[in-house]
Structures are given as C-alpha cells and as structure tokens.
C-alpha angles and dihedrals in degrees: 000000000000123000122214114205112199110173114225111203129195150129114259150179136193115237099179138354122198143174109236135219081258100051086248114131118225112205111189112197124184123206132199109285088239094067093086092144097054089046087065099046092064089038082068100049091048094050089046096036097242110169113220131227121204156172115192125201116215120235112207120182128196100235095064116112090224104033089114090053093062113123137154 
C-alpha cells in the first residue's frame, strides 16, 4: 500500500495534557486564529481518520517566568 506525506506547519501551543480512562493521552494544542488553513488541514485528517506523525520543536522565550526551568 502507498503512502502519501503532506507536511502541516504552524505555530502551536498546548493548552492541556491528560491521561485518559483508557491510559491514552490526549494532548489539545491551539494554534494563532489566523492559521485557517492549517485548521483544515487537520480537520481533514480528523473527518478521514488520518494519524499524524510528528517532531516538534520547543519555543522557549525569555519573558517567560519559567523559560530557565525548562528541562527535558
């Protein structure tokens, strides 16, 4: 079977990450209003189904209160 790659890019932040009943972790991410384009792009992929693989890169200003306690 033939896979097809499309690359979605934009600018996101979590808002909330939880264990669920099932032991699945939901992860909800928001992204800048002006992204439409993005947003349906993975309304597609959640009406067809489509899993997504991904790398993030963090994003760690300065101004943050908490930007120096940031460890993986």
């Amino acid at each position: 079977m033939k896979s097809k790659k499309s690359v979605i890019s934009a600018d996101l932040e979590v808002i909330r990450v939880q264990t669920m009943a099932s032991k699945a972790i939901r992860v909800i991410l928001e992204m800048p209003e002006h992204m439409i384009p993005q947003m349906a792009m993975f309304a597609e992929c959640q009406r067809n189904g489509i899993y997504l693989h991904g790398d993030f890169t963090a994003i760690v200003t300065e101004d943050k209160d908490n930007a120096n306690d940031f460890d993986f």
